[in-house]
C-alpha positions in Angstrom: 0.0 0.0 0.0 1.6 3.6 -0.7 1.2 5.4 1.9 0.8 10.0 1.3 4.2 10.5 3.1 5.5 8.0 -0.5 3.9 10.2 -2.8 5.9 13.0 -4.9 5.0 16.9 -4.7 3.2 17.7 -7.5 3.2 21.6 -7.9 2.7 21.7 -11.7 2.2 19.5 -15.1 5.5 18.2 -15.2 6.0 16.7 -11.5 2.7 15.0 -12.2 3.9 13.5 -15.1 7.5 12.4 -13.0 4.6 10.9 -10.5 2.6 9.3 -13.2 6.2 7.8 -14.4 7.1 6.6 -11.5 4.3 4.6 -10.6 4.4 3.1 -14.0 0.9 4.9 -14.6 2.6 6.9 -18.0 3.7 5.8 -21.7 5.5 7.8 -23.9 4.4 7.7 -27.8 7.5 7.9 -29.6 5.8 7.0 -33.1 4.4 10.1 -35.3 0.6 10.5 -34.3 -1.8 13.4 -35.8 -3.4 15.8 -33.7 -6.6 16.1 -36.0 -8.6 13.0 -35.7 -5.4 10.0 -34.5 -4.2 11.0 -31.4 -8.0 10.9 -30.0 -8.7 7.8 -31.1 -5.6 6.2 -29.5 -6.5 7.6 -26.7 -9.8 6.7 -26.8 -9.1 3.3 -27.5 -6.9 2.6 -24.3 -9.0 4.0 -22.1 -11.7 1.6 -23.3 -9.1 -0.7 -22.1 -8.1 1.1 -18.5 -4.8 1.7 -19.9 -2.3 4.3 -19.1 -1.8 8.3 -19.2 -0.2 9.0 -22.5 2.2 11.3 -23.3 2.5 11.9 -27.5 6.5 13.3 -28.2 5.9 13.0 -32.0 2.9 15.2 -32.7 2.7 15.5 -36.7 3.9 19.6 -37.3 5.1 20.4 -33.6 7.7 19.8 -31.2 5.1 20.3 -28.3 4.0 16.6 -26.9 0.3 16.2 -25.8 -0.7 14.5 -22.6 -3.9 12.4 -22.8 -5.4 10.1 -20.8 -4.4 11.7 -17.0 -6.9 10.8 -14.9 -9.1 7.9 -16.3 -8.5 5.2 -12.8 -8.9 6.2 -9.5 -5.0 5.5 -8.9 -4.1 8.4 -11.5 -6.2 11.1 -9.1 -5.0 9.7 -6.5 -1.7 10.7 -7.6 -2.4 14.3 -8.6 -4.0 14.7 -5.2 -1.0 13.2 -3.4 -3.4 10.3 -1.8 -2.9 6.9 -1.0 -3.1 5.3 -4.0 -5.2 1.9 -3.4 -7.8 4.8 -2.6 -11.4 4.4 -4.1 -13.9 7.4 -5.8 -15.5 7.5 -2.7 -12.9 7.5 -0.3 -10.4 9.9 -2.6 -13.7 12.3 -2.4 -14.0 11.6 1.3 -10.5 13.1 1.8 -11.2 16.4 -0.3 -14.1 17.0 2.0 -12.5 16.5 4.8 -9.7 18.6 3.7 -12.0 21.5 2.4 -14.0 21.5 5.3 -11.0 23.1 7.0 -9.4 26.4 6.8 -9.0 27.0 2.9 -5.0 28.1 2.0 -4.7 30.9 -0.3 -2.1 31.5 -3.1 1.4 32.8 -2.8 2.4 35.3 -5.1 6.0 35.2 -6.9 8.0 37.3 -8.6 9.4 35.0 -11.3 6.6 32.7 -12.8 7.8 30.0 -14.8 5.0 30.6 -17.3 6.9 34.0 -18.3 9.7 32.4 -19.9 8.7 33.0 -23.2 6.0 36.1 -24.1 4.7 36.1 -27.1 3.0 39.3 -28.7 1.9 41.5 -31.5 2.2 39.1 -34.7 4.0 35.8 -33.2 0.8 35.3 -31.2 -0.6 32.1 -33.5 -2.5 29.3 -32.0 -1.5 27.8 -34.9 1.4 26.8 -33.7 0.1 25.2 -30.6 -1.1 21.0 -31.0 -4.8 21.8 -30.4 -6.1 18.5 -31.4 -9.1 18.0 -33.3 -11.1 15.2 -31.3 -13.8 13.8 -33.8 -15.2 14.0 -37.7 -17.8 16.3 -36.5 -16.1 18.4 -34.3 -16.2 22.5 -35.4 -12.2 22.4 -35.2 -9.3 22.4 -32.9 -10.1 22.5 -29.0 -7.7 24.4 -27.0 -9.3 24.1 -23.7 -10.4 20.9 -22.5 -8.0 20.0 -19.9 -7.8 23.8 -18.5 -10.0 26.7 -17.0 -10.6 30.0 -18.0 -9.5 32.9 -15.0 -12.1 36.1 -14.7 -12.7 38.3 -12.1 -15.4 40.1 -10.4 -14.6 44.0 -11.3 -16.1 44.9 -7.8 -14.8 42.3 -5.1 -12.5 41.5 -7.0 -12.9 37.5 -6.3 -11.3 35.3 -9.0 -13.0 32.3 -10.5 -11.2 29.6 -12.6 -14.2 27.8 -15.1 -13.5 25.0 -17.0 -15.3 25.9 -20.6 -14.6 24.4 -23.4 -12.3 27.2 -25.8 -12.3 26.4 -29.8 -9.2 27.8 -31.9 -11.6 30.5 -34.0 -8.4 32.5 -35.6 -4.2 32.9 -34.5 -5.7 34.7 -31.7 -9.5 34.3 -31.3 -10.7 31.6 -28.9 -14.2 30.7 -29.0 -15.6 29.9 -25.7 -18.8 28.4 -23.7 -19.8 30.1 -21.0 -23.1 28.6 -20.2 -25.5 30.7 -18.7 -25.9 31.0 -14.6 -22.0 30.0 -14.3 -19.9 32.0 -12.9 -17.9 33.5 -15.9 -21.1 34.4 -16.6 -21.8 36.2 -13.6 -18.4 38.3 -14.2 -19.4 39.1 -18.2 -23.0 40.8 -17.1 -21.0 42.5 -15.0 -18.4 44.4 -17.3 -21.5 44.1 -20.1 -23.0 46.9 -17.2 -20.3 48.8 -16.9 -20.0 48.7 -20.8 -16.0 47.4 -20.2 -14.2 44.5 -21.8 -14.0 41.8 -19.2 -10.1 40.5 -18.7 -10.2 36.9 -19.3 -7.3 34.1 -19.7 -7.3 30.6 -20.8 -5.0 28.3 -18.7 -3.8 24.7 -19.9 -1.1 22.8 -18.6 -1.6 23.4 -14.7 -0.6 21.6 -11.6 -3.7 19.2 -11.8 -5.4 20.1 -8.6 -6.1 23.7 -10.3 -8.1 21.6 -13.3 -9.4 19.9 -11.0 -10.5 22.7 -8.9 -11.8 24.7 -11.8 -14.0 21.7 -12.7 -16.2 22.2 -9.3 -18.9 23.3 -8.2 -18.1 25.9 -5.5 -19.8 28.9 -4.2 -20.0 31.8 -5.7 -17.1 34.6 -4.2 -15.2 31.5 -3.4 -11.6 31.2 -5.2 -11.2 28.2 -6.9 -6.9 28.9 -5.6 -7.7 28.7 -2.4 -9.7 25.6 -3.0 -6.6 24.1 -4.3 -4.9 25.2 -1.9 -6.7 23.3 0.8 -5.7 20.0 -1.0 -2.7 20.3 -1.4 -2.7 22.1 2.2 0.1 25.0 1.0 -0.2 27.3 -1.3 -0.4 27.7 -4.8 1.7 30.1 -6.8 0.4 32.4 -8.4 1.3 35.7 -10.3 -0.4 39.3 -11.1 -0.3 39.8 -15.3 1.0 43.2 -15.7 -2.0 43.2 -19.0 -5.2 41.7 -17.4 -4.5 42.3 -13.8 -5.7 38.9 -13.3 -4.2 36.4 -10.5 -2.5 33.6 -12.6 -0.7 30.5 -12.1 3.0 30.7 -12.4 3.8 27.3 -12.9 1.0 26.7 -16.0 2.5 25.3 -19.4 0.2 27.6 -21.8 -1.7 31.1 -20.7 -3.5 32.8 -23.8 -4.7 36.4 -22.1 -6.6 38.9 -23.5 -10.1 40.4 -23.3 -13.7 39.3 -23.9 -16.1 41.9 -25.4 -19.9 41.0 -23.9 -21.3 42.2 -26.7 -19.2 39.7 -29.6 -20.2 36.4 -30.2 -19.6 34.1 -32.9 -20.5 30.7 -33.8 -18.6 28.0 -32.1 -19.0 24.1 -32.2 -19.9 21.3 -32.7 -18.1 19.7 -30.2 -18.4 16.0 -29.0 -18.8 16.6 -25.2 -18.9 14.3 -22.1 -22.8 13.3 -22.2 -21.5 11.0 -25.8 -23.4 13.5 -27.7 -22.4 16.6 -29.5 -23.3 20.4 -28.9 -22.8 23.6 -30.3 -24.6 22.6 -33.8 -24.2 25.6 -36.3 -26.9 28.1 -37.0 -29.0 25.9 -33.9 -27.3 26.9 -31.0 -26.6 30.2 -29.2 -23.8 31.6 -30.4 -20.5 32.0 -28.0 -18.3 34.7 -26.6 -14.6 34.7 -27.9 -11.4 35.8 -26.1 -9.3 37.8 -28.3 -5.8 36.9 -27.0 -3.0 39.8 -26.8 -0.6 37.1 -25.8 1.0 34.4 -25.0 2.9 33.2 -22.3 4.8 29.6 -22.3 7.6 27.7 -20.8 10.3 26.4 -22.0 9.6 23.6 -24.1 6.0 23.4 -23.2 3.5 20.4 -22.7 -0.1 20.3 -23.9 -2.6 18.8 -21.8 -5.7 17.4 -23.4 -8.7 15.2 -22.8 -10.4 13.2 -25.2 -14.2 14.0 -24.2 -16.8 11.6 -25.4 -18.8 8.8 -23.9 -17.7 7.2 -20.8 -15.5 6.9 -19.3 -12.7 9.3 -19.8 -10.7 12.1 -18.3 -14.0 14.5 -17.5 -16.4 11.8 -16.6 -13.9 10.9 -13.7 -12.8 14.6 -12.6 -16.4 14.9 -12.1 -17.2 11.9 -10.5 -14.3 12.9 -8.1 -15.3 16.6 -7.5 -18.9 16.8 -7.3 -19.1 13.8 -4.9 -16.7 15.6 -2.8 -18.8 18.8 -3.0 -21.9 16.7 -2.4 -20.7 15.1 0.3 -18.8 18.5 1.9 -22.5 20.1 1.1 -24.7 17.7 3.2 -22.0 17.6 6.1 -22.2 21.8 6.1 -25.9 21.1 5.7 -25.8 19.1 8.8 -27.5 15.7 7.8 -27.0 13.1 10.1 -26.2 9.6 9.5 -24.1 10.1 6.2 -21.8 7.5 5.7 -20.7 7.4 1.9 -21.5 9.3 -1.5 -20.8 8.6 -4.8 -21.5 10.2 -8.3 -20.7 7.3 -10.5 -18.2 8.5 -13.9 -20.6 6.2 -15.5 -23.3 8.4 -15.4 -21.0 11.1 -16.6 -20.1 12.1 -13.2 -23.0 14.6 -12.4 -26.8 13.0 -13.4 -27.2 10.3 -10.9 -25.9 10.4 -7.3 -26.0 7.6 -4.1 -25.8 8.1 -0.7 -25.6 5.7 2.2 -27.0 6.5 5.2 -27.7 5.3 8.8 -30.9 6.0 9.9 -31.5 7.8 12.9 -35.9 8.8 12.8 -38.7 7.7 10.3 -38.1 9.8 7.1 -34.5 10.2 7.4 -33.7 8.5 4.2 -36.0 10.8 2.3 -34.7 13.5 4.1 -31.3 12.4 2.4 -32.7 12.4 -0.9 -34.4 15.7 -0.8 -31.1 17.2 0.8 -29.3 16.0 -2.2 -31.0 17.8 -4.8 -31.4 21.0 -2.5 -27.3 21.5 -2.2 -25.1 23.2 -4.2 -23.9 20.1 -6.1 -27.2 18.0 -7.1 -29.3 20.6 -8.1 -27.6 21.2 -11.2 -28.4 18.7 -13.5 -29.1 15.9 -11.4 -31.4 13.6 -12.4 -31.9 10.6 -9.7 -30.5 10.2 -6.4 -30.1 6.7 -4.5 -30.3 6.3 -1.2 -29.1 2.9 0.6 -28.6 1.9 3.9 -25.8 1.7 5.8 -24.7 -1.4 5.5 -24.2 -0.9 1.5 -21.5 1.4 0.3 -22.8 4.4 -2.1 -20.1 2.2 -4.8 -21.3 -0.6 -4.7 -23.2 -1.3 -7.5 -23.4 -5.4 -6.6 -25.1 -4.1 -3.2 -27.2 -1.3 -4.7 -28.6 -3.3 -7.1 -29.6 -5.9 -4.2 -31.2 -2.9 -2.2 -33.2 -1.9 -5.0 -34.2 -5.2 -5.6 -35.0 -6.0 -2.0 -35.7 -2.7 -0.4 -37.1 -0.9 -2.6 -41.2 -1.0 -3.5 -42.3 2.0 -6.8 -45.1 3.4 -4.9 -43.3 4.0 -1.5 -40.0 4.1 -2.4 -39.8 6.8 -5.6 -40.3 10.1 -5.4 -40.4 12.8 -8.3 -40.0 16.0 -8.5 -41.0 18.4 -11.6 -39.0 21.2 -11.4 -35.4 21.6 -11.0 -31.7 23.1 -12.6 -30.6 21.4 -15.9 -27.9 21.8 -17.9 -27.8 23.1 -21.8 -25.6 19.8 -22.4 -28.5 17.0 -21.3 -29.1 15.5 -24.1 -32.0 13.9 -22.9 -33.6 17.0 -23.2 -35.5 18.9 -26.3 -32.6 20.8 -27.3 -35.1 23.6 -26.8 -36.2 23.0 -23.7 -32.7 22.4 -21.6 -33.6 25.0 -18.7 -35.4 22.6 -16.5 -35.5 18.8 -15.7 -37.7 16.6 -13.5 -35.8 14.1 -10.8 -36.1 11.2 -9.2 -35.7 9.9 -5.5 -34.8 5.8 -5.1 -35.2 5.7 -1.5 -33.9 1.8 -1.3 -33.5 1.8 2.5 -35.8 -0.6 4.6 -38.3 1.8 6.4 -36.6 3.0 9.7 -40.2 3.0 11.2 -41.0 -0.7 10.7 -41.4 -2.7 13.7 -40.7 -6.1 11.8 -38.2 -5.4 9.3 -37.4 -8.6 7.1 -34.5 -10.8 8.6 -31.7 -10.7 7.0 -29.0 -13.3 5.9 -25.6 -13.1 8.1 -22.9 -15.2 8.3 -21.0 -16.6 12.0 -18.1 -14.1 12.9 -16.2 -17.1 14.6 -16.6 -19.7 11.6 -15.5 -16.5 9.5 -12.7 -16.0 11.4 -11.6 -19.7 11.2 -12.0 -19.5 7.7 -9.6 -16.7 7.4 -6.8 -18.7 9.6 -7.3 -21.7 6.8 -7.5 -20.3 4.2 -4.5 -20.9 2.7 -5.0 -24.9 3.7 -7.7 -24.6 1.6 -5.4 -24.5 -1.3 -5.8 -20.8 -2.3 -3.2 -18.3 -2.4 -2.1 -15.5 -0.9 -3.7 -13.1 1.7 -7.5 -14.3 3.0 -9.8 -11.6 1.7 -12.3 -12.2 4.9 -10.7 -9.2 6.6 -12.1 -7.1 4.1 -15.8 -8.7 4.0 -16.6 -9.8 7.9 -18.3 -7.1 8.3 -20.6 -6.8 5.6 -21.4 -10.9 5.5 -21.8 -10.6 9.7 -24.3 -9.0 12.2 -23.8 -5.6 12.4 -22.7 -5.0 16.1 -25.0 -3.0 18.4 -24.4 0.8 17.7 -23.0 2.4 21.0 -25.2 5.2 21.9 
């Protein structure tokens, strides 16, 4: 088992990638790949197969290398976030709640960022020159941003907010990019559209990978996504003041494209193939996009790309949201107080953010509902969640063996579901008339056995002591290695008696 004190310090793309190395978690594609079309499908094609992060150094027309691939098993997060890595989704998102739940750490500035090395202005500004690949046949173009955040600011409190929106290569220095309604980037554009101001905007790529996967959360609003970061790592990140945007900026980031957005100029971005499996951003259907128009670029020495492939589960986004929004889930319903809460999970499978389950040990009739209704109520399910699942305690919320059991067992349609008509969706659901994406319905599962029941069914256990003899034999038996009873006495035993 590696223990956090074997981990290496990750402060930017590069130590992650020595980390990823090291743990035999990386492999480097020496042969010449194309970054339109090829080098998604590889990587596409070893994920389907749990394979490793992949680092392209022969990228057809560059001599920048692409990193795919970086977070698609729970042992690759649980690198970037210098965890234990035998760690599962639950338990890695246990541990940023637990960490976030404390005092949040804010950034350092420095004098020298890395990302300064080279400045690139006037008419050697060319995202040209940069590998943005081009995922899939129907994609509008090249993606900059999909494995990065863009940086605004609130012109009156000045609190900073790192977004992860998509960013298409429009022109040598145009960005297309979607801010969805309601999010906070959002907030910050009606602001300077008010004030009839450009609003100073940066796309980021290339980041230590808590900063992506910070950017990626849901959080508050007025709360900075650096101090976020921060509290994960539990020091601070390093950050820098542009002399152009005024914006607070990470000094150790690969790529920084900065400029200004102009509220009132859009243009027509898209399609893209995003993380629900479908596409969005159809031409002449959708609404059109805001687009950063870049004064510069700022690099380091021989950079590194950092891309995702998108698409159907699972990939790099489905699991940075699976990770994230059931740490926020869970960090919401301990703030909101809820008793009895004993795991989350936001399965990747479900593209990390439609469906959610919570186990919970009941304390008074209606607690599991109470669960349910919490769920969609918080900060993190009631954006485009769909269906929530509630278990009992004895069933972890990743369990899917178990859960399937409780809803089988547990679980009776007209008691147990719940809907409710009205709640937050998202513009990306495609289960949605692509006209009507502002609201969803949802669903409670409440698969517990009703606390109130006098004579709950009795359930199946197995003898502690024959278990335990069972574990000293068990290599008599002729099977090798370690006895795995350790790990399963206590959900194929009695429960002991709760001490009050």
């Amino acid at each position: 088992m590696t223990s956090k004190k074997d981990t290496i310090m990750i402060d930017d793309l590069r130590s992650y990638i020595d980390a990823l190395e090291q743990a035999g978690e990386l492999k480097r594609i020496k042969a010449e790949v194309d970054s339109k079309f090829e080098l998604c499908h590889v990587s596409k094609v070893n994920e389907e197969q749990k394979g490793p992060a992949l680092l392209y150094e022969n990228v057809k027309g560059f001599d920048i290398p692409v990193l795919t691939s970086a977070f698609t098993t729970p042992k690759r997060l649980a690198i970037a976030l210098e965890q234990d890595h035998n760690l599962s989704m639950s338990d890695l998102s246990k541990e940023w709640m637990k960490l976030t739940v404390q005092e949040l750490v804010p950034p350092v500035f420095v004098d020298k960022p890395k990302v300064m090395e080279n400045v690139l202005e006037g008419d050697d500004v060319d995202m040209d020159k940069i590998p943005s690949p081009w995922f899939y046949p129907e994609d509008g173009g090249r993606f900059f941003v999909t494995a990065g955040f863009l940086v605004t600011k609130d012109p009156d409190t000045g609190w900073v907010n790192l977004g992860t929106y998509r960013s298409q290569v429009l022109g040598n220095d145009i960005l297309g990019t979607q801010i969805i309604k309601g999010k906070h980037a959002d907030f910050h554009l009606k602001q300077y559209a008010e004030r009839g101001e450009l609003m100073p905007a940066a796309a980021v790529v290339g980041t230590d990978p808590v900063l992506f996967l910070a950017s990626s959360t849901l959080v508050s609003a007025q709360t900075d996504e650096y101090n976020i970061a921060g509290a994960l790592r539990q020091r601070p990140v390093e950050v820098f003041k542009s002399d152009l945007t005024g914006l607070t900026l990470p000094a150790n980031a690969e790529f920084i494209c900065e400029g200004f957005i102009d509220p009132n100029e859009l243009m027509e971005e898209g399609p893209f193939g995003e993380y629900t499996g479908y596409y969005s951003g159809n031409k002449g259907k959708d609404f059109p996009k805001p687009v950063l128009r870049i004064k510069r670029i700022l690099h380091r020495n021989k950079p590194i790309m950092w891309s995702t492939t998108v698409g159907k589960p699972i990939n790099d986004i489905h699991m940075i949201q699976s990770l994230n929004r059931t740490a926020t889930l869970w960090h919401d319903l301990e703030t909101m107080k809820v008793p009895g809460i004993e795991s989350v999970y936001i399965p990747p499978e479900a593209c990390g953010r439609f469906w959610g389950v919570v186990s919970v040990r009941q304390k008074y009739p209606g607690h599991s509902n109470h669960v349910g209704n919490a769920v969609i109520a918080s900060t993190t399910g009631h954006y485009g969640m769909k269906g929530v699942i509630v278990v009992d305690h004895d069933i972890r919320a990743d369990d899917w063996d178990r859960i399937w059991w409780a809803l089988a067992t547990r679980f009776d349609p007209k008691r147990s579901a719940q809907i409710i008509d009205r709640g937050r969706s998202t513009p990306l659901d495609p289960g949605l008339p692509i006209d009507a994406r502002d609201i969803t319905s949802r669903i409670i599962l409440d698969a517990c056995t009703p606390y109130e029941w006098a004579n709950k069914p009795n359930e199946i256990f197995m003898d502690r002591e024959v278990l335990q003899k069972v574990s000293n034999r068990w290599n008599e038996y002729g099977f090798e290695g370690t006895s795995p009873v350790e790990g399963l006495i206590n959900s194929l035993t009695r429960p002991e008696p709760v001490k009050k």
